[in-house]
N, C-alpha and C positions, 0 to 999 in steps of 0.2 A: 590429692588422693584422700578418700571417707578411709576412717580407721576399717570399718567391714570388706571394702576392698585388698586394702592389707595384710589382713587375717587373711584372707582368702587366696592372696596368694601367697602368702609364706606357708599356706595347710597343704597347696597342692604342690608347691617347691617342694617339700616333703616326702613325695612319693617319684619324684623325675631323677634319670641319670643323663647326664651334661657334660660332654666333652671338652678340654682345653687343651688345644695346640700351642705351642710355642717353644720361645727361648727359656730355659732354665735358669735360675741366678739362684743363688746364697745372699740373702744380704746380715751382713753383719754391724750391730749397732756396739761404739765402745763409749760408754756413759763417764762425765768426773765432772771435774772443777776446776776452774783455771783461778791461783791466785796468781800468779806473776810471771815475768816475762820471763822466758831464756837467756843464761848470760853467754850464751856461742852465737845467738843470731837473735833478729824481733821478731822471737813470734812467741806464740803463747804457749806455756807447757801445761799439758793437761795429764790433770791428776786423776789417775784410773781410778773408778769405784766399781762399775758392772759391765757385763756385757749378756749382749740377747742376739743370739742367733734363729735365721727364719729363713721358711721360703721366700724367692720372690720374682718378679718378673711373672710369667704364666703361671707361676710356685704359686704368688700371690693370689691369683686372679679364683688357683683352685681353693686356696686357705678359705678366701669369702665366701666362695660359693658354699664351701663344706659346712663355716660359721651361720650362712643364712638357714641350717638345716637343710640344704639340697641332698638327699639318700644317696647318689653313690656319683665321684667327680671321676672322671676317666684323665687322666695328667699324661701327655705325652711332650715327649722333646728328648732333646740329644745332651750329653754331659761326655765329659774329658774322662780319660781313664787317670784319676789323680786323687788326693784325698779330698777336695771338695767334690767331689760324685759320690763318694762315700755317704761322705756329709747329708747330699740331698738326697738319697737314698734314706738313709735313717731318720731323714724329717718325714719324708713321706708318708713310712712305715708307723711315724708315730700319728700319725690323723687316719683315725677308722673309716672314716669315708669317705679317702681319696683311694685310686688304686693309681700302682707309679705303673707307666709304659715308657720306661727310657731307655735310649739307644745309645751307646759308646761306640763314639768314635776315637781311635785310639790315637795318643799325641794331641790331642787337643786340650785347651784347656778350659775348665767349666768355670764360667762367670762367675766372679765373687767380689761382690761391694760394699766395702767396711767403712762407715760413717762415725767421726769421732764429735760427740755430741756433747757438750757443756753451757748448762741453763737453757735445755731449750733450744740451742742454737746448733747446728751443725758446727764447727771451724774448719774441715776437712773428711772429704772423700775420697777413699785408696779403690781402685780399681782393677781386677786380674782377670784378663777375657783377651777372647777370640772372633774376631766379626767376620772372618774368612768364611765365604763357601762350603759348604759340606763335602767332603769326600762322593764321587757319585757311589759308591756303595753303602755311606754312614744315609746320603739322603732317600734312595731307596728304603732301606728298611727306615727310615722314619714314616715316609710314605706310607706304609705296609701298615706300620702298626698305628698309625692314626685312622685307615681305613679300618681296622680291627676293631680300634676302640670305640668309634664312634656308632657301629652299630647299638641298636636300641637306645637310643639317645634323644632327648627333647629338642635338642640344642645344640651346637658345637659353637665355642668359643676360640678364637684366633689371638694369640699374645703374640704380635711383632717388637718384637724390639731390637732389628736389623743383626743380631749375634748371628745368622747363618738357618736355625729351623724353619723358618717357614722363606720357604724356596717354590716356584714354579713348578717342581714334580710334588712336591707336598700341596701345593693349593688344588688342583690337580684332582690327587686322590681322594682330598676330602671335601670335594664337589661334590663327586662321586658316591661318596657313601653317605656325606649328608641327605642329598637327593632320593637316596634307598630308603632312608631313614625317616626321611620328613621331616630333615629338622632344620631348623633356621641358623645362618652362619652370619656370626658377629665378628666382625676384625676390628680391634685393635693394632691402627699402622704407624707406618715409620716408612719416611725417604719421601722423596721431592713426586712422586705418583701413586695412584691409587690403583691403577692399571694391573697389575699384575695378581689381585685378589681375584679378578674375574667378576664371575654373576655371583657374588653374596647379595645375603639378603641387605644387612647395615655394615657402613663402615664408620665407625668412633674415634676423628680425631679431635685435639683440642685444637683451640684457636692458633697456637702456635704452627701447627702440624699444618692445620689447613689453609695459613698464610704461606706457607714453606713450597706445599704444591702448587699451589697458584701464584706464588712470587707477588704478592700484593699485599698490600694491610687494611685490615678490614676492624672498624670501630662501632660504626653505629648497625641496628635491626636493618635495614635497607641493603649496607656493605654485604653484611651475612647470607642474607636472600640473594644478592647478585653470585658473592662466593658461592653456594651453593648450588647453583642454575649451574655454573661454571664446573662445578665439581664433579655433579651426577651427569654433564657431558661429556666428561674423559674419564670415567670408567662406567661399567657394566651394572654397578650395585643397585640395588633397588633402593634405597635410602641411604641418607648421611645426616649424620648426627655430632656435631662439633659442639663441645665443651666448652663454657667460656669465662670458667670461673665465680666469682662473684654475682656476674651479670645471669649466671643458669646456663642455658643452654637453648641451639637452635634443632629443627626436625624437618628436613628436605625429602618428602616421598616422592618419586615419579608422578609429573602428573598433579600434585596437589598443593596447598598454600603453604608455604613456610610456617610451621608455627614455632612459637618462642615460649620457653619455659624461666618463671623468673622463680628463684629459690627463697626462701626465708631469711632473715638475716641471720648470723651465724658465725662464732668466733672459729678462727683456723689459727691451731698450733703448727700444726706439720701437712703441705700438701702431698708429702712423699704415699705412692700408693693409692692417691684417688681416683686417677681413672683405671687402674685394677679394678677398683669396688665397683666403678660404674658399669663398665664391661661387667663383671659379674652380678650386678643388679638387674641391667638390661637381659644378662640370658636368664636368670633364675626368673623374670617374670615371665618372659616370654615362654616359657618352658612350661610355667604354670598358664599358659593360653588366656596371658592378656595380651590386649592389643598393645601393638607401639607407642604409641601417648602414653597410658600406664604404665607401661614397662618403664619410659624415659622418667615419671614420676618416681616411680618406686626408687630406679639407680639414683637419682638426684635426693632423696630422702636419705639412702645410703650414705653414699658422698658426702653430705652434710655431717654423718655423724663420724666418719671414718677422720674428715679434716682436723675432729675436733680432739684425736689424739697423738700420742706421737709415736714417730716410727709410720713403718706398714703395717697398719694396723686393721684388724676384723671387724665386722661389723655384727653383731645377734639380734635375733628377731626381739628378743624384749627391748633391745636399744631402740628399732624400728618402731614400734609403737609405742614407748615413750618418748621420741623424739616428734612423733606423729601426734599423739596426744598437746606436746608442747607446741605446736606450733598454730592448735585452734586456744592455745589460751594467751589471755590478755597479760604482759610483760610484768604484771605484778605476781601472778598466779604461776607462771613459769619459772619464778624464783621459791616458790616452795616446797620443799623437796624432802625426800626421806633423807635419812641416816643412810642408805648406803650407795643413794645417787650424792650426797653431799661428801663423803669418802671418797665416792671415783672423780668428782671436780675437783675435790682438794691436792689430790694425786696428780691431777693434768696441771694443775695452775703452778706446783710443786715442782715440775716437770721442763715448766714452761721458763721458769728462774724466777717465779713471782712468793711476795711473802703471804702466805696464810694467816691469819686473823681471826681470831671465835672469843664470840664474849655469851652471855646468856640470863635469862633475865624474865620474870612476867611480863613485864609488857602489858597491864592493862589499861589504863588508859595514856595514851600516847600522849606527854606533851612538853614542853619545851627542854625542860630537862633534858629526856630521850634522847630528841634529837640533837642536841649539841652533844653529849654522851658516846651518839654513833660517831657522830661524823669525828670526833679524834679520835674513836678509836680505828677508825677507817684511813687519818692519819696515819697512823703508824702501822698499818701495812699495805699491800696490795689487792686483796680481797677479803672482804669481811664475810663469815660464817656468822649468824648469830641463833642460840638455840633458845626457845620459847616452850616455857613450861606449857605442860597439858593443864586443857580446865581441872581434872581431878586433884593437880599438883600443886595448883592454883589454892585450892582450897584447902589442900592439907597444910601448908605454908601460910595461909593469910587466911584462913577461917572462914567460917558460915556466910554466904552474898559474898562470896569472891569466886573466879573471876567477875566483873559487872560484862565484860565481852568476853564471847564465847571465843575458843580457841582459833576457827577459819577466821573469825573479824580478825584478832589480833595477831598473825600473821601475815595477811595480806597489807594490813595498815603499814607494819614494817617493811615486809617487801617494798611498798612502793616507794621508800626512802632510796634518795641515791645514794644512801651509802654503804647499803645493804648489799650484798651481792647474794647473799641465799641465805634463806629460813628455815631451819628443822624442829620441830615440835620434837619432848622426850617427854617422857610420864613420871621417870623419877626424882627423886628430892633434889639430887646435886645433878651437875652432866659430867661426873667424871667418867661415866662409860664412854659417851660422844669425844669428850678429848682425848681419851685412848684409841681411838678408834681412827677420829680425823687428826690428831699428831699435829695440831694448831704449830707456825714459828710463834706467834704473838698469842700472848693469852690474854685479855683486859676485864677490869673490871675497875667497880666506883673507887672512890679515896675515899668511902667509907669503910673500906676494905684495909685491911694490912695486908704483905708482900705474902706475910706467912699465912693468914686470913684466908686465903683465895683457894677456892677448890681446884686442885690439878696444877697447882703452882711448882709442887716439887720434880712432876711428874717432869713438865714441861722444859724444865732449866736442866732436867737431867739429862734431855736429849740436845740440848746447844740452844733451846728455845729461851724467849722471853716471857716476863710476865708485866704488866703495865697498869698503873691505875690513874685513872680517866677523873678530872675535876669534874665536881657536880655543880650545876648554876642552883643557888642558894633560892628558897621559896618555893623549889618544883619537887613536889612527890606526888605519888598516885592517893596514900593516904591525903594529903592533902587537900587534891581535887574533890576524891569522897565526900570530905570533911564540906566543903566549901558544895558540896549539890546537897547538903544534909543529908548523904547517905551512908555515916561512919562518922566516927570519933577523932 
């Protein structure tokens, strides 16, 4: 997908309102640390620090859409008369551009799944739900109000996640009003058939889902085209569209070639919530009247950047074309980054139980010294930040004909170091801004330095961080190089 595609449809995402049926959930994340084991049983005590409560399930599916800029989400589904309805109620209430149409069934209970997360890692999921049947009167008036809601609508969006809302009189109705509407119906399923959605336009499972209804395992582009043929035979949908992870995805229309979509490469912290974004990718383009290939590009652009946080997490249109922009540039250039895309990766890697790393430095001319310089400081943690004066800074620090490389050279030179993991150019004398900012574990700098010497040294040990000073290999300076092209003293 051209960046101008994308613009274009996140402008006209903008102006659509988009229906989402389904299951409601709460999910709930409990953040900490684990230093040691339980002495009543083995397992790990986690040590509470946060917790972040959200929508999720079809909740989710509205969050993204709302996040892409979609103008106004219609949220329909059923919730327990209990205090998580409460709950999902006052999330709802808190996103201006969703509107809640929930239905209480009374005695039931509203899904809630609380994830107990330490470095990155889940260690447990507690679960409180209902996957019974609907009352025929609670599935009625869901019926009711998803036909309500879906009028004047681009799109209607289907979140199965087998809890009971999306039922036979629910698919039903919002045939029905889809079809009034003119709008294209995306499922999201779950269970051993596809059958029971009827005549939608796509149905969106992953390769898990779509092995599950065919009872088969399906590995290579061939398997998937066979799966597929097989699929769009036992239901009525006009397309399917399976998920496949790492590998992208496949596109089965009636009638036409299978085609395969392969993704960029791309680090995954948390899959929790990616095909929520997909589904909401898929209807927000569609809605803005692309065609299906685009649509599947756009959601799979999504996806990409949704994997790359943790949690359920949203995706924004500035993420979308900065992650769009990254992916026409060459793996040197994708590592140079401002100040506060180099905050929000410090934050994920943070997140992720990994240690943060920032050193900083001109950087003019690159040469052995340097690089043995990085690579221990890249030692001693798990991602190096490293920050590269601007040419003006350059010169207020090291005088008249400095830098001899302008500031794009000298960044990309470092970028394509492996030990580099990201470059931020600053303008001013020191970066004590940037290490306030990105909150480095490791801060390094030369042994020409002292412990106390070091810019942001106190800052850093105040918060449990470290500070480290890197041996220099003897005979390598940049004055020296100068010296030795006779351009400097």
């Amino acid at each position: 997908m051209d960046l101008t595609s994308l613009q274009s449809i996140l402008s006209r995402a903008g102006q659509a309102r988009i229906a989402c049926v389904g299951d409601v959930m709460v999910d709930r994340y409990v953040y900490g640390e684990v230093a040691r084991v339980s002495p009543e049983a083995p397992i790990p005590v986690l040590a509470g620090r946060s917790e972040a409560v959200m929508l999720g399930a079809v909740g989710n599916v509205a969050r993204n859409l709302a996040a892409l800029g979609v103008a106004t989400v219609a949220l329909v589904g059923v919730v327990g008369d209990d205090p998580a309805a409460d709950e999902a109620a006052r999330l709802i209430e808190a996103e201006t551009a969703i509107e809640g149409h929930l239905v209480t069934e009374r005695g039931r209970t509203t899904t809630v799944k609380t994830r107990f997360v330490a470095s990155g890692q889940q260690l447990l999921r507690l679960d409180y739900e209902n996957d019974a049947p609907l009352a025929p009167s609670a599935d009625n008036s869901l019926a009711a109000a998803a036909a309500a809601a879906i009028q004047g609508c681009a799109a209607v969006l289907i979140s199965d996640y087998a809890k009971g809302a999306v039922s036979l009189t629910v698919m039903a109705a919002v045939r029905k009003a889809a079809k009034a509407a003119g709008a294209p119906i995306i499922v999201d399923p779950k269970g051993r058939s596809f059958a029971k959605y009827g005549a939608v336009d796509l149905i969106k499972p992953n390769d898990r889902e779509l092995s599950l209804v065919l009872d088969r395992r399906m590995d290579s582009d061939a398997d998937f085209e066979d799966g597929l043929a097989a699929a769009l035979d036992g239901c009525l949908a006009r397309a399917i569209l399976v998920t496949r992870g790492g590998k992208g995805a496949s596109l089965a229309v009636r009638g036409e070639p299978v085609v395969h979509f392969r993704p960029p490469p791309r680090t995954v912290f948390d899959n929790s919530g990616a095909g929520d974004t997909t589904l909401a990718g898929v209807g927000a383009a569609l809605a803005a009247g692309a065609s299906l290939p685009e649509a599947v590009e756009f959601a799979m652009l999504a996806a990409g950047v949704a994997v790359g946080k943790i949690g359920t997490a949203v995706v924004t249109p500035a993420e979308l074309v900065a992650a769009e922009m990254a992916n026409h540039l060459a793996p040197a250039e994708a590592k140079v980054a401002t100040l506060q895309r180099a905050i929000e990766e410090a934050s994920l890697w943070r997140a992720a139980g990994l240690r943060v790393g920032f050193t900083n430095g001109c950087f003019d001319i690159l040469h052995r010294g340097h690089v043995a310089y990085l690579a221990q400081a890249r030692a001693w943690c798990d991602r190096l930040i490293v920050a590269v004066n601007s040419d003006a800074s350059v010169k207020r620090l090291k005088g008249e004909g400095r830098p001899i490389n302008d500031l794009d050279s000298r960044a990309l030179v470092l970028a394509g170091l492996g030990s580099v993991d990201l470059v931020t150019p600053f303008d001013e004398d020191t970066p004590i801004t940037l290490i306030e900012a990105i909150k480095p574990d490791v801060l390094i700098k030369g042994a020409d330095y002292t412990l106390e010497g070091v810019v942001g040294g106190d800052l850093v040990q105040s918060y449990g961080g470290e500070v480290r000073l890197a041996p220099l290999v003897e005979g390598y300076s940049t004055t020296a190089a100068i010296a030795r092209m006779g351009q400097g003293g």
